[in-house]
NUZA-981337 format. One record per residue (C-alpha): residue number from 1; residue in three letters; y, x, z. Coordinates in steps of 0.05 Angstrom, whole numbers, plus 32768, in hexadecimal, padded with zeros to 4 digits. Last residue first. Layout:
BEGIN
   vexro   tise      Y      X      Z
     NUM    ALA      Y      X      Z
...
END
This chain:
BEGIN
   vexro   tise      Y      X      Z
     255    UNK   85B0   854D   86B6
     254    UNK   85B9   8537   86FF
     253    UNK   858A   8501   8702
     252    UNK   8559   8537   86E9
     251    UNK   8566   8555   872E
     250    UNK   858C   85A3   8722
     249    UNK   8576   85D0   8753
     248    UNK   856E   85EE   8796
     247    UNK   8581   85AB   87B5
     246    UNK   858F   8596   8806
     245    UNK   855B   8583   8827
     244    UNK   853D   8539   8815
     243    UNK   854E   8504   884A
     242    UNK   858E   84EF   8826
     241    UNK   855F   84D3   87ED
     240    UNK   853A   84A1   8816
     239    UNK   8566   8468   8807
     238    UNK   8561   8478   87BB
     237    UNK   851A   8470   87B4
     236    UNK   8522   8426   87DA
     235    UNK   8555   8418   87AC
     234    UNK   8535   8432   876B
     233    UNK   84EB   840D   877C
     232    UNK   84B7   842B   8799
     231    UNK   8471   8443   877B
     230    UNK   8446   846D   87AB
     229    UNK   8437   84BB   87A0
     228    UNK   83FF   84DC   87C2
     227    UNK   83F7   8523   87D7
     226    UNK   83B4   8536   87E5
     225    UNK   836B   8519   8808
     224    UNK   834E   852E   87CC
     223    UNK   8376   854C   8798
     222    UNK   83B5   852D   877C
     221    UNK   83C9   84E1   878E
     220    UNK   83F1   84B6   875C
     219    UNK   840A   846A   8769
     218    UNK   8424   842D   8743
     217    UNK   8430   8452   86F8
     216    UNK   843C   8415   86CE
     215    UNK   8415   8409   868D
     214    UNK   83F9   83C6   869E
     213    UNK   83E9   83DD   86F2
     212    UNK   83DC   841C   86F3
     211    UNK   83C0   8447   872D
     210    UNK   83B2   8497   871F
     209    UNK   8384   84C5   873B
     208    UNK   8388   8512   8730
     207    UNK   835F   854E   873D
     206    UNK   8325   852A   8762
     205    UNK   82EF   8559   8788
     204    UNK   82A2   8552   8765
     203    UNK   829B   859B   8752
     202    UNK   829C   8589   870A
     201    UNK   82E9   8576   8715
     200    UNK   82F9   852D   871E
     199    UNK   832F   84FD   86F3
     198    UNK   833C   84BE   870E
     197    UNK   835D   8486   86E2
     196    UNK   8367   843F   8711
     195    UNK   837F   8402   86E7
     194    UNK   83A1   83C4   8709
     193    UNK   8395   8387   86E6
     192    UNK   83D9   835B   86D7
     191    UNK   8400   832A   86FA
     190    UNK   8448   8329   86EC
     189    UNK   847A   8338   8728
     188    UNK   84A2   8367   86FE
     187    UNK   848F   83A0   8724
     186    UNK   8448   8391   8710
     185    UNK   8419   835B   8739
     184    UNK   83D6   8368   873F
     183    UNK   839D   833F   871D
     182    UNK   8353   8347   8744
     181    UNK   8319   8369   873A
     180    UNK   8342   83A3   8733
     179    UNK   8331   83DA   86F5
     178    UNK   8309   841C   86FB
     177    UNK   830E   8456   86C5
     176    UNK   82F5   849D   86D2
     175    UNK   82FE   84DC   86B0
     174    UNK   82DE   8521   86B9
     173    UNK   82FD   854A   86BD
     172    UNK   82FC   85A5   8695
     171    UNK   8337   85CA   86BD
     170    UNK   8362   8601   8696
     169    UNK   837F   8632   86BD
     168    UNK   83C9   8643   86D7
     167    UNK   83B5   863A   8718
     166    UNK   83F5   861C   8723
     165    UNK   840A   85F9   86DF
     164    UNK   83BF   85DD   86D8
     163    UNK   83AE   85CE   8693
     162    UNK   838C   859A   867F
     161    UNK   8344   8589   8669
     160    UNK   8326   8540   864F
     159    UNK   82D9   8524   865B
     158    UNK   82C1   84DC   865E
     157    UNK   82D7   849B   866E
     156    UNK   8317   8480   864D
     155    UNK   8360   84A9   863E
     154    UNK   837F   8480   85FE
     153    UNK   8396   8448   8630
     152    UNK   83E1   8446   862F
     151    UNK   83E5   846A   8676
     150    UNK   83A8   848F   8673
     149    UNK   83CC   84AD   8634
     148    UNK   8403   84BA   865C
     147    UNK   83E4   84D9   8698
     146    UNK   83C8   8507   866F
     145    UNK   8401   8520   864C
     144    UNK   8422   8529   868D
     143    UNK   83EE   855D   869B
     142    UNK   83F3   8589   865B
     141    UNK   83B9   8583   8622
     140    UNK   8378   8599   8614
     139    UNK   835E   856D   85D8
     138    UNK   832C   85AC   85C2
     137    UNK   8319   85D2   85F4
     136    UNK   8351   860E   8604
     135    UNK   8353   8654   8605
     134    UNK   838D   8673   8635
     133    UNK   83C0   86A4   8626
     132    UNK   83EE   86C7   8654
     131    UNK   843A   86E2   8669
     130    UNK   8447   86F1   86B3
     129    UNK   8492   86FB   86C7
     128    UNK   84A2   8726   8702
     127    UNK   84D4   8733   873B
     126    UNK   84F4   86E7   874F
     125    UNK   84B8   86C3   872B
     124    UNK   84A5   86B5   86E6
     123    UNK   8470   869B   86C0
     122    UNK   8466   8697   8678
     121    UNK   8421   866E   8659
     120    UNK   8406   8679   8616
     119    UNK   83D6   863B   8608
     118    UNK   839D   863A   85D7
     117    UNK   8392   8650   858A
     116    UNK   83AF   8608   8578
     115    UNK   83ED   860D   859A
     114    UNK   8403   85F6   85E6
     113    UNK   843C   860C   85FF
     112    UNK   8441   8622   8649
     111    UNK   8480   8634   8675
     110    UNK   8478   864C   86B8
     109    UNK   84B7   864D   86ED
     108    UNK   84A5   8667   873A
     107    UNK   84D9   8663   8776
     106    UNK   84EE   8689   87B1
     105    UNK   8529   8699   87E0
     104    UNK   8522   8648   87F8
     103    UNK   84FE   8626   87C6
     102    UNK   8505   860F   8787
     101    UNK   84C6   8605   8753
     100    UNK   84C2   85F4   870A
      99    UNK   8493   85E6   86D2
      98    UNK   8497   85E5   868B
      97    UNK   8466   85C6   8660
      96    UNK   8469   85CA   8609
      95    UNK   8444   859F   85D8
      94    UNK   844B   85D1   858C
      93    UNK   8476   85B1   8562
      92    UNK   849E   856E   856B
      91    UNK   8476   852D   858C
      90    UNK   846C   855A   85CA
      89    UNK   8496   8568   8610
      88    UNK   8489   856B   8653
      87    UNK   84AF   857C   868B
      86    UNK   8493   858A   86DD
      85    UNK   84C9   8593   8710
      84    UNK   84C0   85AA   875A
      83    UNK   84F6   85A6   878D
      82    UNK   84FB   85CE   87CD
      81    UNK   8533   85C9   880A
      80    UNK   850D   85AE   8837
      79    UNK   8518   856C   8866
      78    UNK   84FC   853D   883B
      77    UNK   84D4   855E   87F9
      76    UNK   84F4   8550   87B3
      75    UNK   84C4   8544   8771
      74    UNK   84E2   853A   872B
      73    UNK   84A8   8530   86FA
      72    UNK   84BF   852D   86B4
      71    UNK   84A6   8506   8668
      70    UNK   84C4   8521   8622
      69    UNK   84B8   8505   85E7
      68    UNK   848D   84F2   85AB
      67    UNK   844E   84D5   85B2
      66    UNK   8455   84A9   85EB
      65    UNK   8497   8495   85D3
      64    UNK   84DD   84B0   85E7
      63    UNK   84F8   84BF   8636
      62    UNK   84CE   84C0   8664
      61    UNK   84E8   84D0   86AF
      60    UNK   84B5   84CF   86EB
      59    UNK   84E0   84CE   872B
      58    UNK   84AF   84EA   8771
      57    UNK   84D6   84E8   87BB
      56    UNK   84BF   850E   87F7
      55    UNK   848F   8515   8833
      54    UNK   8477   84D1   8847
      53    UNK   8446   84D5   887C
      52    UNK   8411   84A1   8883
      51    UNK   83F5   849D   88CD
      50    UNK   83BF   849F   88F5
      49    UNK   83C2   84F4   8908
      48    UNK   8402   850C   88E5
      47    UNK   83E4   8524   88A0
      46    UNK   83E0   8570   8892
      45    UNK   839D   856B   8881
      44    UNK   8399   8526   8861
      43    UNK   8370   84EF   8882
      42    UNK   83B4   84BE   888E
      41    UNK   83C7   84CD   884A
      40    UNK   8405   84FD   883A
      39    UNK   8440   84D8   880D
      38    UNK   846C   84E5   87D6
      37    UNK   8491   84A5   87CA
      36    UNK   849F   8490   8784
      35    UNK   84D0   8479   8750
      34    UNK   84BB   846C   8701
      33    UNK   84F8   847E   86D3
      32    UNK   84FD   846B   8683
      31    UNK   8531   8494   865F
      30    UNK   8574   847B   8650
      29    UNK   857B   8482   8608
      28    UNK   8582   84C8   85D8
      27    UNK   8553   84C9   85A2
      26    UNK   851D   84F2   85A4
      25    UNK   850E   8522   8567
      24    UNK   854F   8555   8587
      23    UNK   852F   8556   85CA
      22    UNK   8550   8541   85FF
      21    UNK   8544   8557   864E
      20    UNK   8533   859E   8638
      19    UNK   8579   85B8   8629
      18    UNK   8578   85E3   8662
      17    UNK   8536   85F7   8685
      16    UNK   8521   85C6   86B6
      15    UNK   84E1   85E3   86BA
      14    UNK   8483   8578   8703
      13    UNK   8435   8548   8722
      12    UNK   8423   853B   872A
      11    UNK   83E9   856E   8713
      10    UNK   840D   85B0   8739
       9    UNK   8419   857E   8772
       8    UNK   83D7   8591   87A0
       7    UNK   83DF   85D5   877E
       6    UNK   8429   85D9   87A2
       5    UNK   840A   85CC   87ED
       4    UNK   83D8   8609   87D9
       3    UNK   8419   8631   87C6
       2    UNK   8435   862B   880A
       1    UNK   8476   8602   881E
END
């Protein structure tokens, strides 16, 4: 899979570095899990002409409150052996991202916390490790983090930056808030409005668009005409499992 494919997800979307599933001011309980499929649109560039594709499986794990915790994007691709993972954590210290990617004979790790001088970012691949510093606007903060506080409410209209863990750069959005004219119903069956967050570069192009309906994540897409993820329940997330390739690392079922 080439890197461009992997900036399309870089904002999904989610380094499953040990110990980092509970942190000591969270306590422990079975984290909350959202279940997705990773789909490309009909108009996409690698789409099959007419036709939605799905190419893998998404799990968003939170575990703790929105303001203390740790939140995960698992991703797994049908057919290939790759796996991306995406961890936040804040609530104790400085907020901290780490991202990781498997693939066959390669893979990529960055880590990124986030202190008030800016963020200092680590990568690593199989011969080299990077280490930087990036300045930061004021109320910068880590993708998931975003899609959080869209989540519960707190992001509105207006302006916000993140980082992004491929480019390793810090994008300026805007941010954009449409609801349904009509009520939706949840997972639970209840009907409630349905809540779309967008968030464009300057340039016009989307970086991120995000469906809720009440504070349920119902669908995700990344860049224009990019990946898109589509709620599902656990069963019909779990039927599709065996179609993954086999794993290059742990899943954060596993952990």
């Amino acid at each position: 899979m080439n890197r461009p494919f992997f900036r399309s997800l870089a904002l999904l979307v989610p380094l499953c570095l040990g110990g980092v599933r509970t942190p000591p001011s969270v306590a422990a309980s079975e984290p909350a899990v959202e279940w997705f499929v990773l789909q490309l649109p009909a108009a996409a560039p690698r789409a099959r002409p007419d036709a939605v594709e799905e190419i893998g499986l998404a799990a968003l794990w939170r575990r703790g409150t929105p303001s203390a915790g740790q939140f995960e994007w698992e991703l797994r691709f049908f057919g290939e052996d790759t796996r991306v993972s995406h961890v936040e954590r804040w609530g104790q210290g400085a907020p901290r991202l780490a991202w990781r990617e498997w693939r066959p004979r390669s893979g990529r790790t960055l880590s990124a916390e986030l202190g008030a001088k800016g963020i200092v970012l680590v990568e690593s691949g199989q011969r080299q490790a990077v280490r930087a510093s990036l300045p930061t606007p004021e109320g910068a903060r880590f993708p998931i983090a975003v899609l959080e506080a869209a989540r519960n409410g707190t992001l509105g209209p207006g302006r916000t930056a993140w980082l992004d863990p491929l480019a390793r750069a810090i994008e300026e959005l805007s941010v954009r808030v449409e609801f349904s004219a009509q009520p939706q119903r949840d997972a639970s069956g209840e009907l409630v409005l349905e809540r779309c967050v967008r968030l464009d570069r300057d340039d016009g192009t989307t970086a991120a668009e995000w469906t809720f309906r009440g504070t349920e994540l119902w669908s995700a897409r990344w860049q224009s005409l990019g990946t898109q993820a589509r709620r599902v329940s656990a069963t019909e997330w779990e039927a599709r499992v065996a179609r993954c390739g086999s794993l290059a690392g742990e899943s954060a079922a596993e952990r």
